[in-house]
MINU-818009 format. One record per atom (N, C-alpha, C): x, y, z; residue number from 1. Coordinates in steps of 0.2 Angstrom, whole numbers, m for minus. Layout:
REM residues N
{pt {X; Y; Z}; NUM}
...
//
This chain:
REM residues 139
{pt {m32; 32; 35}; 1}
{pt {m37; 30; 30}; 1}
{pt {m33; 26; 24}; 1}
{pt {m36; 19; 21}; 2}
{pt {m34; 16; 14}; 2}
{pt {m35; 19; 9}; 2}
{pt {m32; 22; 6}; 3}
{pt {m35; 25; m2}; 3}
{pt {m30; 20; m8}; 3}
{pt {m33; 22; m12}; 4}
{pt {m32; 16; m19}; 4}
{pt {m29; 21; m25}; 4}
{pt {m26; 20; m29}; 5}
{pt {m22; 22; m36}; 5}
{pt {m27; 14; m40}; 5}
{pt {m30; 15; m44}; 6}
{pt {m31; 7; m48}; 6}
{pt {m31; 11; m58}; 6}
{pt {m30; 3; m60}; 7}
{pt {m31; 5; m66}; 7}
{pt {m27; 0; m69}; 7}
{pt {m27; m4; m76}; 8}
{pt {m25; m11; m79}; 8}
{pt {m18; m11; m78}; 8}
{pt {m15; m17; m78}; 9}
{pt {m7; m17; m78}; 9}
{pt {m4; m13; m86}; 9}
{pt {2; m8; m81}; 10}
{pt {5; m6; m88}; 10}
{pt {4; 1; m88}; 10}
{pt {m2; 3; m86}; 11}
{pt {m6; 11; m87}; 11}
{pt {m3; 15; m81}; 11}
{pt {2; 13; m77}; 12}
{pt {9; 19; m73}; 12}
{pt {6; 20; m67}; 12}
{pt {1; 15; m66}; 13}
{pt {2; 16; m56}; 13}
{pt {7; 16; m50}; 13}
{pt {11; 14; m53}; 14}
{pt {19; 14; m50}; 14}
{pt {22; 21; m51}; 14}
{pt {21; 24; m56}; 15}
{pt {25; 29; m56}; 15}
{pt {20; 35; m53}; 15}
{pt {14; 34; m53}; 16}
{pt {11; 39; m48}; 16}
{pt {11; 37; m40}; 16}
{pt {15; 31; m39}; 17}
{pt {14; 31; m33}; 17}
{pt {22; 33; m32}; 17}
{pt {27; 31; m35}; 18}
{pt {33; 37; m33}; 18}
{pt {33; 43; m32}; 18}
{pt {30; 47; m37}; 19}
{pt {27; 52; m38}; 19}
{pt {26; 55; m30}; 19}
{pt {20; 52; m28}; 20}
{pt {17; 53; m23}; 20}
{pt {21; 55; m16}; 20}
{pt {24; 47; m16}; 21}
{pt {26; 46; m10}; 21}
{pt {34; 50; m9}; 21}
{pt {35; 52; m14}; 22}
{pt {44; 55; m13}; 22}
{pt {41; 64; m14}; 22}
{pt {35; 64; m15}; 23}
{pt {32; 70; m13}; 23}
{pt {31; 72; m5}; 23}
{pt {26; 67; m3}; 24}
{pt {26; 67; 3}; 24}
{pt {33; 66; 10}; 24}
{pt {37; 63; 6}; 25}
{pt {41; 63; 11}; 25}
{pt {45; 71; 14}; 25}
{pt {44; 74; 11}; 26}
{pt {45; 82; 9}; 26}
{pt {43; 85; 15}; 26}
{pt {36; 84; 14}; 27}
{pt {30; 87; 19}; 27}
{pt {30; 85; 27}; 27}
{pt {32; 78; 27}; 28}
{pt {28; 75; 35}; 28}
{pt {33; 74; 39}; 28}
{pt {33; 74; 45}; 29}
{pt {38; 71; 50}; 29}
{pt {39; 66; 52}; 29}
{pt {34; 61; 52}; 30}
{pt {36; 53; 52}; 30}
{pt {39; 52; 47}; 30}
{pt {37; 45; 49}; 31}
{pt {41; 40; 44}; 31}
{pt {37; 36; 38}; 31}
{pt {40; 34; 32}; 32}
{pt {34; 30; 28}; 32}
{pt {40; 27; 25}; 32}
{pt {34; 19; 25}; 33}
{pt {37; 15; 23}; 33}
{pt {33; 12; 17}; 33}
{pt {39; 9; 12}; 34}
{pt {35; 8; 5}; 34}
{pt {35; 0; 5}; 34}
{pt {31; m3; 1}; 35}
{pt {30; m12; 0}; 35}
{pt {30; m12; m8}; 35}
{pt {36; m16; m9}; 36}
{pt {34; m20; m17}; 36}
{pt {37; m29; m17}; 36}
{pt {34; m31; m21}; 37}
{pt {37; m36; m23}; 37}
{pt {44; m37; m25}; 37}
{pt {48; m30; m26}; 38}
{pt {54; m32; m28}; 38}
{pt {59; m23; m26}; 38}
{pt {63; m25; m31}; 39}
{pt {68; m18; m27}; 39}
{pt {70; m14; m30}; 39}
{pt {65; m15; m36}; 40}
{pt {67; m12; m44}; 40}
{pt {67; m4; m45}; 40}
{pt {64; m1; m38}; 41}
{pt {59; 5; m38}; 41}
{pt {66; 10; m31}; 41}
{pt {70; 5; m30}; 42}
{pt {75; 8; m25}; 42}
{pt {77; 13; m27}; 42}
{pt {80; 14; m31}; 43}
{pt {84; 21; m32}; 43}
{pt {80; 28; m37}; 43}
{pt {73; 26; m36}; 44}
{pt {69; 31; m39}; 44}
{pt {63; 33; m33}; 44}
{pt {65; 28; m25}; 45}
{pt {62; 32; m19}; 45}
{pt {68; 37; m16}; 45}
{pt {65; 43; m12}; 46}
{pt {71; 47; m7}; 46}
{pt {73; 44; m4}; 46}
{pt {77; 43; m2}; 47}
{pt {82; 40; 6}; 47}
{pt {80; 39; 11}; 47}
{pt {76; 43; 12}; 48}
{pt {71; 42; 18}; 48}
{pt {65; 38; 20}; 48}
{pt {63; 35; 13}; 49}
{pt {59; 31; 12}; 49}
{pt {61; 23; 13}; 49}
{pt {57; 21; 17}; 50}
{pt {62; 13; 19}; 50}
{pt {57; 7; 13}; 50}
{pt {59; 5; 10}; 51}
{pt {60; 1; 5}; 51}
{pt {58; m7; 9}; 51}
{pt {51; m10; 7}; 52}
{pt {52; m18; 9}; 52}
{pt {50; m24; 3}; 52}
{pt {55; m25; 2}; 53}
{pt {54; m33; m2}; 53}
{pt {49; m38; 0}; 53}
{pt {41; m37; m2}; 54}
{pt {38; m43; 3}; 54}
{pt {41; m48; 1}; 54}
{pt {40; m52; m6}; 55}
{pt {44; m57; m9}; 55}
{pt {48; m61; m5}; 55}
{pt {54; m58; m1}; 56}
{pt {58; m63; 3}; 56}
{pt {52; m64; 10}; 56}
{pt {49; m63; 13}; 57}
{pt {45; m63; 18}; 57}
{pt {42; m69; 18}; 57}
{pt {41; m73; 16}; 58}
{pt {35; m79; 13}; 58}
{pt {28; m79; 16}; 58}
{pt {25; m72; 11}; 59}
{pt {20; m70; 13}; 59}
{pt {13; m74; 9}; 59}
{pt {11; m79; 12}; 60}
{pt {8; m86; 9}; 60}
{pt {3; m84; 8}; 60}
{pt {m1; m81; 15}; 61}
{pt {m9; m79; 15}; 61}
{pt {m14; m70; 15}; 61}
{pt {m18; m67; 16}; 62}
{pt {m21; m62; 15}; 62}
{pt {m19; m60; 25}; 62}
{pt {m20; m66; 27}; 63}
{pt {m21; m65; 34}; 63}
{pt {m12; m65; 38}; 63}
{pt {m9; m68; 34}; 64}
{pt {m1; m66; 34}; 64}
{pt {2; m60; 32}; 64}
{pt {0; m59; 28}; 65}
{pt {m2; m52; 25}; 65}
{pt {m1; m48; 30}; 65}
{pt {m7; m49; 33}; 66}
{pt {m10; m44; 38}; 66}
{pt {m6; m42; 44}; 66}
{pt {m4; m48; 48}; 67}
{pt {m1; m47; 52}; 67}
{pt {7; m45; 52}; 67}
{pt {11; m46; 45}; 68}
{pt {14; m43; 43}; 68}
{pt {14; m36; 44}; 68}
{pt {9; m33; 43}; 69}
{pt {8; m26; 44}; 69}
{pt {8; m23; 50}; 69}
{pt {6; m28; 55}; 70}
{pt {4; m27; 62}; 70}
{pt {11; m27; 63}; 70}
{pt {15; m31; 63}; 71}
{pt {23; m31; 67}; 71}
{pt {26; m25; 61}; 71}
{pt {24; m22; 56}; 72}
{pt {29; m15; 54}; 72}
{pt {25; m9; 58}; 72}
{pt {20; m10; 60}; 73}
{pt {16; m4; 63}; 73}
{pt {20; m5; 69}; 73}
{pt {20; m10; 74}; 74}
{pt {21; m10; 79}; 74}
{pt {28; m11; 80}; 74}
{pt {33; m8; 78}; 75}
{pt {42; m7; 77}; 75}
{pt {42; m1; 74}; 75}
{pt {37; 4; 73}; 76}
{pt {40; 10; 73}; 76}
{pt {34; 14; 74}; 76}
{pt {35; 18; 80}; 77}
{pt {30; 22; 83}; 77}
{pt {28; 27; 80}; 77}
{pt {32; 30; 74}; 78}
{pt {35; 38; 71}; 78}
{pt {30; 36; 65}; 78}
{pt {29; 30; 62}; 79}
{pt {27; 26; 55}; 79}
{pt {23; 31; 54}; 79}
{pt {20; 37; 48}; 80}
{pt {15; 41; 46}; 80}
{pt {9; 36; 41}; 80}
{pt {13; 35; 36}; 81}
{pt {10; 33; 27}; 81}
{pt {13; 26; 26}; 81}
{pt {11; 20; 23}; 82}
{pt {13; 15; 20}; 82}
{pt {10; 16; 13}; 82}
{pt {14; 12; 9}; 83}
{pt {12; 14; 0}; 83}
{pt {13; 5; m2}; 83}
{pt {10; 3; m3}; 84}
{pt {9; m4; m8}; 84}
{pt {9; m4; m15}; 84}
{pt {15; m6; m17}; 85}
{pt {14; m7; m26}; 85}
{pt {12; m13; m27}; 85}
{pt {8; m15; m30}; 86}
{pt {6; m21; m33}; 86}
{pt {4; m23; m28}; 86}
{pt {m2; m21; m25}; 87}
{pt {m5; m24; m18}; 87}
{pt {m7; m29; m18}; 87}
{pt {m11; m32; m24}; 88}
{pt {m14; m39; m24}; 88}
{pt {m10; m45; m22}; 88}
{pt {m4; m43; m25}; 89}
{pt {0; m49; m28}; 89}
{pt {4; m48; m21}; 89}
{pt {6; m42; m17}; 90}
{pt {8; m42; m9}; 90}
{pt {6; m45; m5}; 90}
{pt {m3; m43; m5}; 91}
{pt {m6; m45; 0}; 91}
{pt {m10; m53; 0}; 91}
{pt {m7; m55; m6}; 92}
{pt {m9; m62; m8}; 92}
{pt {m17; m64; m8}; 92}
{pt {m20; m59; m13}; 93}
{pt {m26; m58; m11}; 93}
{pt {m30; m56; m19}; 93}
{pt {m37; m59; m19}; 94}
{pt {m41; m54; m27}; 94}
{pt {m43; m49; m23}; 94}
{pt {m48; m45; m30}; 95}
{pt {m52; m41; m28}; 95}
{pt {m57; m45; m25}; 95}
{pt {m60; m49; m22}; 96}
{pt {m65; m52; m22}; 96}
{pt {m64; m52; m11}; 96}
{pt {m56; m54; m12}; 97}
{pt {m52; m53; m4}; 97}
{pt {m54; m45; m1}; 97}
{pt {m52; m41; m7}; 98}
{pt {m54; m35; m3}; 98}
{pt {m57; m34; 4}; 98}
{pt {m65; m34; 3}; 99}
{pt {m68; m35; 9}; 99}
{pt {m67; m38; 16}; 99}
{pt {m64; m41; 13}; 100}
{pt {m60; m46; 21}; 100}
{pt {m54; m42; 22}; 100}
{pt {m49; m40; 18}; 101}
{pt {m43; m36; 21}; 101}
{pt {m42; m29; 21}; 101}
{pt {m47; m25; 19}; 102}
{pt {m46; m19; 20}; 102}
{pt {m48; m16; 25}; 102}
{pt {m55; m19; 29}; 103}
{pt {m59; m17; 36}; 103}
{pt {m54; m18; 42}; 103}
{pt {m49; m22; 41}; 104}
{pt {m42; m26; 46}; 104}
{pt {m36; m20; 44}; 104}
{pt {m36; m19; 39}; 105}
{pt {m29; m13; 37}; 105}
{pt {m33; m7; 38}; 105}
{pt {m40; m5; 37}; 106}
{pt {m43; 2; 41}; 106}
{pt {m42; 0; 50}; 106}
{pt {m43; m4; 52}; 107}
{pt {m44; m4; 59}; 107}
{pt {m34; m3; 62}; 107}
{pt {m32; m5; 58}; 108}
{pt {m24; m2; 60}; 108}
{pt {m23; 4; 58}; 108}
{pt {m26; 7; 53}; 109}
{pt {m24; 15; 50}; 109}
{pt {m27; 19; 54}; 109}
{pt {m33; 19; 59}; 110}
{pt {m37; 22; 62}; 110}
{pt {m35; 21; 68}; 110}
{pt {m29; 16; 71}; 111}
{pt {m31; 14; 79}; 111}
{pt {m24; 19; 78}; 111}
{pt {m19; 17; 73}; 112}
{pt {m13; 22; 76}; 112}
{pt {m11; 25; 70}; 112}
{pt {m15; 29; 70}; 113}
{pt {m15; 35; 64}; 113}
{pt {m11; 36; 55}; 113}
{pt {m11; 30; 53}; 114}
{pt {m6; 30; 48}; 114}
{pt {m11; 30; 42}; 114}
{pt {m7; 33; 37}; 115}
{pt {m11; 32; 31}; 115}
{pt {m7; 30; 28}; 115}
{pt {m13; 23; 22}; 116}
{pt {m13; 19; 17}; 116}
{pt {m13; 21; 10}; 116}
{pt {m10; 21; 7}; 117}
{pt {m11; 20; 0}; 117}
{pt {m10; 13; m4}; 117}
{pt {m14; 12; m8}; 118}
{pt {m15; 5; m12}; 118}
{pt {m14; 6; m18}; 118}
{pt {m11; 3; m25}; 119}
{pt {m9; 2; m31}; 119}
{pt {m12; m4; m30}; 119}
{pt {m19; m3; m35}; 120}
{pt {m22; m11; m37}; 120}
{pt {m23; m11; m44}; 120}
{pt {m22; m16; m48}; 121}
{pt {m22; m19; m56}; 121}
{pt {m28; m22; m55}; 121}
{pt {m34; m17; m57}; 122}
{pt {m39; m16; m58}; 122}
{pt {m44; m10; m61}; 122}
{pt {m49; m11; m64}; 123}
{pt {m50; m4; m67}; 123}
{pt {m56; m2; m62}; 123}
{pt {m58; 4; m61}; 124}
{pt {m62; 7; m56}; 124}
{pt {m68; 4; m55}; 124}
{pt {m70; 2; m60}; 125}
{pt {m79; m2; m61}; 125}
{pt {m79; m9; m57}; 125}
{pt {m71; m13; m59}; 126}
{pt {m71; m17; m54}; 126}
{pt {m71; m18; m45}; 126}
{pt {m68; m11; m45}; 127}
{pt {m65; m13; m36}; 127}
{pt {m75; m12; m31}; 127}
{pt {m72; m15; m28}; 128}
{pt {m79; m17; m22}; 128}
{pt {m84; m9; m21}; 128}
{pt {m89; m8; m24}; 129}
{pt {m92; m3; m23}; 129}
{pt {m91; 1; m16}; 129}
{pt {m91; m2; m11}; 130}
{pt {m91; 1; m4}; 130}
{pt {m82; 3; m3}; 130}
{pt {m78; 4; m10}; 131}
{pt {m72; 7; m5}; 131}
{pt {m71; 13; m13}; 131}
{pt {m77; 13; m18}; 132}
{pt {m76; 18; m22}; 132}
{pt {m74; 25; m23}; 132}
{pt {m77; 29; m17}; 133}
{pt {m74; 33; m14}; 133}
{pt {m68; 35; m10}; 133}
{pt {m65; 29; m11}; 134}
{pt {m56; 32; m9}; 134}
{pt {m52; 31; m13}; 134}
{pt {m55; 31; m21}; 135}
{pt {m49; 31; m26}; 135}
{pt {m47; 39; m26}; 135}
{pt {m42; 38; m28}; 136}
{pt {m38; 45; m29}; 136}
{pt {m35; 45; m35}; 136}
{pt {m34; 39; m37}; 137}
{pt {m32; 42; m47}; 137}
{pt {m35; 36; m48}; 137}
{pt {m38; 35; m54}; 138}
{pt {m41; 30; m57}; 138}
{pt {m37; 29; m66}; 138}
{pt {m34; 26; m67}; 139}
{pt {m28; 26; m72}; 139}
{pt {m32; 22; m78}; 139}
//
C-alpha cells in the first residue's frame, strides 16, 4: 500500500521518515530501499537500508519515475518497503500528478507486496481527497 507523511517544507517530514524506516528495519526480513534527492540523510539511515540518489538518475518525467521503480522492484525479489523523501521533486511530478502516479505505484505495491511510503510538501487539505486516508502523520 502507498501511504503519505505530508506537511509544509521545514515541519520534519524527513526526520519522521528516518525515524520510521530505521525503525522498521528492526522488525522485517526483507529488504527496503530509501529514495532522496541527495545523500545527505546517509549516515542517519542503518546499514541495511540501501540509500538511492535519484538526482544522478535523470529522472526527467513522472512516467520515468515510474519505471524507475519497475527496474528497483524487479532486481530485488526480497524488496519489503520503499520510503521517498521529497517525493514530488523525485517523482518529477505536482500534486495535481498525484492521480496519474500513485494508482501505477499501487499497482506495483499490490502485485508484489511491497510497501510505500511517501513524504509530500504539502499540507493535508491539499493532497487529492481520494488518497486522504493513507496519511499517517500529517505535520
Amino acid at each position: 500500500m502507498v501511504r503519505f507523511i505530508t506537511g509544509g517544507n521545514g515541519k520534519g517530514k524527513s526526520k519522521v521518515l528516518l525515524e520510521m524506516v530505521n525503525a522498521e528495519v528492526k522488525e522485517i526480513l526483507g529488504n527496503i530501499v530509501f529514495l532522496d534527492t541527495t545523500t545527505k540523510h546517509m549516515y542517519e539511515l542503518n546499514n541495511k537500508i540501501r540509500l538511492i540518489n535519484t538526482s544522478e538518475y535523470m529522472l526527467k518525467s513522472s512516467d520515468m519515475f515510474v519505471g524507475f521503480i519497475a527496474g528497483i522492484v524487479s532486481q530485488d525479489h526480497d524488496l519489503q518497503q520503499l520510503y521517498f523523501d521529497n517525493f514530488l521533486t523525485i517523482a518529477n511530478c505536482t500534486i495535481n500528478d498525484l492521480g496519474t502516479v500513485i494508482p501505477l505505484l499501487d499497482e506495483l505495491s499490490n502485485k508484489f507486496g511491497i510497501d510505500m511510503v511517501l513524504s509530500v510538501s504539502t499540507s493535508e487539505g491539499e493532497l487529492p481527497k481520494e488518497f486522504a486516508d493513507r496519511v499517517i502523520e500529517a505535520l
